[in-house]
C-alpha positions in Angstrom: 139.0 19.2 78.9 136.5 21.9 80.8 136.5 22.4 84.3 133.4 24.1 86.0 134.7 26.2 88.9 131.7 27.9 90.8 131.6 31.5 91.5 130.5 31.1 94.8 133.6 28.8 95.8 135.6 31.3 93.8 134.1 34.4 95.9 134.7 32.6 98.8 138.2 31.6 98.5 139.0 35.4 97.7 137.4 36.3 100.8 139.4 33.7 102.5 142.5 35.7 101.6 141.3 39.2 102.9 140.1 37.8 106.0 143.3 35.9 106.9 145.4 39.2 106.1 142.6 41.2 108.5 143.2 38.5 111.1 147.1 38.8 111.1 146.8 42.6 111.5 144.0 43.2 113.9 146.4 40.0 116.2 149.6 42.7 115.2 147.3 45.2 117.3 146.6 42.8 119.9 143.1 43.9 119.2 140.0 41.7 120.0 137.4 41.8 116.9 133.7 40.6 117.4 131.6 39.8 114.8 128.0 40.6 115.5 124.9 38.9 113.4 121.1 39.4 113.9 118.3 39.8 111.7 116.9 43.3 111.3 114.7 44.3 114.2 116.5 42.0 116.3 118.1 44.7 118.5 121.9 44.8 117.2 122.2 48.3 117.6 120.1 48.5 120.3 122.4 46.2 122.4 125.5 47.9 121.6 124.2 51.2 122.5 123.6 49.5 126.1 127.0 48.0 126.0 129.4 50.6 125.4 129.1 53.0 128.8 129.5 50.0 131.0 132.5 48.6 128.6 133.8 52.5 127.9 135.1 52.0 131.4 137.5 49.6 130.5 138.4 49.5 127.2 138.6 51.3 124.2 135.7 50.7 121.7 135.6 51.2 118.0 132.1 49.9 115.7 131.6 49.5 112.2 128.5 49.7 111.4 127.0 47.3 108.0 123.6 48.4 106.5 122.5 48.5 102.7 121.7 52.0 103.1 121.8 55.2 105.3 123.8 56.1 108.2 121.2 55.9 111.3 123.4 53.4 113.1 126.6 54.7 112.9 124.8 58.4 114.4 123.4 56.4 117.1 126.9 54.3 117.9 129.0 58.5 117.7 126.4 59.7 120.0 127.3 57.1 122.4 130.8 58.9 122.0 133.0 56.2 120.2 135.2 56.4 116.9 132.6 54.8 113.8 132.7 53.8 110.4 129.9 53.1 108.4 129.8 50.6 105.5 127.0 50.5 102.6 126.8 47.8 101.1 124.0 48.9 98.9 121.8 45.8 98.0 124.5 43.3 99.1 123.2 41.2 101.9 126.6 40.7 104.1 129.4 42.4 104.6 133.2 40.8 103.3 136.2 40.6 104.3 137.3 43.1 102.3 135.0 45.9 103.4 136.3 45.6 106.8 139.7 46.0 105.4 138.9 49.4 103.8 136.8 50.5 106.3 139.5 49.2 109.3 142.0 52.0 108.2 139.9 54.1 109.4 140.9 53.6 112.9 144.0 53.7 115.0 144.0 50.1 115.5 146.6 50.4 118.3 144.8 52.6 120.3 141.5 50.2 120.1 140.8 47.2 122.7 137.9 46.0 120.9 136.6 46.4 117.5 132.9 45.5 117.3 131.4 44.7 113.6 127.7 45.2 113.4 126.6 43.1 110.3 124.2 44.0 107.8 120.8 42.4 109.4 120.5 38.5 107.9 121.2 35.6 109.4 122.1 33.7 105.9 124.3 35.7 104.4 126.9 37.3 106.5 127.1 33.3 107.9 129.8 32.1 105.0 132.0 35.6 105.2 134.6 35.5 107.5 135.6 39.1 108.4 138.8 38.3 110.2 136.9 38.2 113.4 138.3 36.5 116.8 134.3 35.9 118.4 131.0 35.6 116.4 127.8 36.4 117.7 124.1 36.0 116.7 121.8 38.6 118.2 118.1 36.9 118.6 114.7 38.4 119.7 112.4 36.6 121.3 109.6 38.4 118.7 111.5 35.9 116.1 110.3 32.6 117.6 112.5 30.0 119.3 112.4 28.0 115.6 115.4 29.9 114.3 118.0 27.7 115.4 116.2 24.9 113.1 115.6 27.2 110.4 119.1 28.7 110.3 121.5 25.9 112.0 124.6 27.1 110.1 124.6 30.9 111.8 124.4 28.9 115.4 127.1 26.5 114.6 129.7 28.7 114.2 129.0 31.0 117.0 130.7 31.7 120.0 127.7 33.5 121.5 124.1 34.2 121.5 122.3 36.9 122.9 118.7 36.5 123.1 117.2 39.8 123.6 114.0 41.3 124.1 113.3 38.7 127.2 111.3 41.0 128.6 108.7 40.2 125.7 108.5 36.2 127.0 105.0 36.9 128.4 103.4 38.2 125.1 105.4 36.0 122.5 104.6 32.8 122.1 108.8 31.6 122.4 109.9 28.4 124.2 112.5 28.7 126.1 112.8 24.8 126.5 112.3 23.9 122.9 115.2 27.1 122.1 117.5 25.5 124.9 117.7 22.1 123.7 117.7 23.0 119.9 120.7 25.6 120.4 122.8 23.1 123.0 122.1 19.8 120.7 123.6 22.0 117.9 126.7 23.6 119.5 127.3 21.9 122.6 130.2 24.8 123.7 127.9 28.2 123.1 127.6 30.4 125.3 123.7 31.8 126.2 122.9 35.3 127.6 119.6 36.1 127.8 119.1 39.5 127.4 117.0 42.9 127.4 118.9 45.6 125.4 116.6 48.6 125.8 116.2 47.9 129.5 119.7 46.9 130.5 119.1 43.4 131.5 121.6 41.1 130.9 124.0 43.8 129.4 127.1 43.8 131.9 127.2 40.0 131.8 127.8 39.9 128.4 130.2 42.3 128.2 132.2 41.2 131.0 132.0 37.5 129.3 133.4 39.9 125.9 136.3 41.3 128.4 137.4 37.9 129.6 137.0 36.3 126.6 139.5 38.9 125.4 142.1 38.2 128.3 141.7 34.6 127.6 142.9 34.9 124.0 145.9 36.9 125.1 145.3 40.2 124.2 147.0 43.2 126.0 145.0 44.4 129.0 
C-alpha cells in the first residue's frame, strides 16, 4: 500500500523543527525576535533605518537582512551603526527557519535586546515559515492599495502588527482608509495598526515604543 506524503507538508514540518529549536534559544537569551514582512518597495528597510536611533537608546539592536541578491540592505542597516548579517537566498522567495539559525550565530545573542528579521520582500511566501520569531509584522504602503488584506488574508491573520507606511502619500493614492480599517479588524480582531511615514519619521517612535513594551510584556530582561 502507497502513501502520498506532499513535499510541501514535508518542507514544512522540517522547518517546524528548526524554528522551535531557534525559539528555545533566542527565549535562553531572553531576547525578543521580530519578524518583519512587506512586499518590495513597501519601505521595510526604510522603516528600520528610522527605527533604530530612537530604539539605540534603549536597547541593543541586531538585523538580518533577507534579499535574493546583493548586500544594499545590510550596508544601509551597518551604517545606521548596528551588528548585521545578510542572508541570500538566491531565487528562493522567503527566508526559513534554518537560515536564521546559521545566520543567528553570527551574533552575541546575549548581548542583543532585540533581533529584528527583515524578510525577503513577499507577502505569500515568507507567510507559512516560521522563523522562531516572538512578534510578526507586515510592512504596507499606501502606493499598494487598501485591497491587500483581501488579496493576501493569511499574512494579516497571523500578525501581531501592521505598519502602514508611506501615509503621507494618502492624498495622491487612491487608498481607503475605511475600506483598509474594517477589512484588517473583521480579519484579526486583536492587531495592532500604526500608521506610518518611514522616510519622514511619522509614526516611528510609537511603534517602537509599542516593540519595547511588547518586549517587557513577554518577560524579557530589561
Amino acid at each position: 500500500m502507497s502513501q502520498r506524503i506532499y513535499l510541501q507538508q514535508q518542507v514544512l514540518q522540517g522547518n517546524q523543527r528548526w524554528a522551535q529549536e531557534n525559539r528555545t534559544r533566542f527565549q535562553e537569551h531572553a531576547l525578543l525576535v521580530v519578524n518583519v514582512i512587506g512586499s518590495p518597495g513597501a519601505g521595510k528597510t526604510t522603516l528600520l533605518e528610522s527605527m533604530i536611533p530612537y530604539m539605540k537608546r534603549n536597547v541593543l539592536v541586531g538585523v538580518i537582512e533577507g534579499d535574493v541578491a546583493t548586500t544594499i540592505d545590510s550596508e544601509r542597516m551597518a551604517r545606521c551603526g548596528i551588528q548585521t548579517v545578510q542572508i541570500n537566498t538566491h531565487g528562493a522567495c522567503h527566508l526559513d527557519a534554518k537560515m536564521i539559525a546559521s545566520a543567528s550565530r553570527h551574533f552575541s545573542l546575549s548581548e542583543l535586546d532585540l533581533l529584528i528579521i527583515e524578510n525577503v520582500g513577499n507577502l505569500v511566501c515568507p507567510t507559512d515559515f516560521d522563523l522562531g520569531e516572538e512578534i510578526r509584522v507586515v510592512v504596507l504602503s499606501t502606493a499598494e492599495g487598501s485591497d491587500k488584506v483581501q488579496k493576501y488574508p493569511a499574512v494579516f491573520q497571523q500578525a501581531h502588527a501592521v505598519v502602514l507606511n508611506k501615509i503621507d502619500l494618502l492624498p495622491y493614492v487612491s487608498f481607503d482608509l475605511d475600506i483598509f480599517h474594517k477589512e484588517l479588524f473583521h480579519l484579526n480582531k486583536d492587531i495592532r495598526l500604526f500608521p506610518v511615514s518611514a522616510l519622514k519619521g511619522k509614526g516611528v517612535e510609537e511603534f517602537s515604543d509599542w516593540l519595547m513594551t511588547t518586549r517587557g510584556e513577554v518577560g524579557w530582561k530589561g
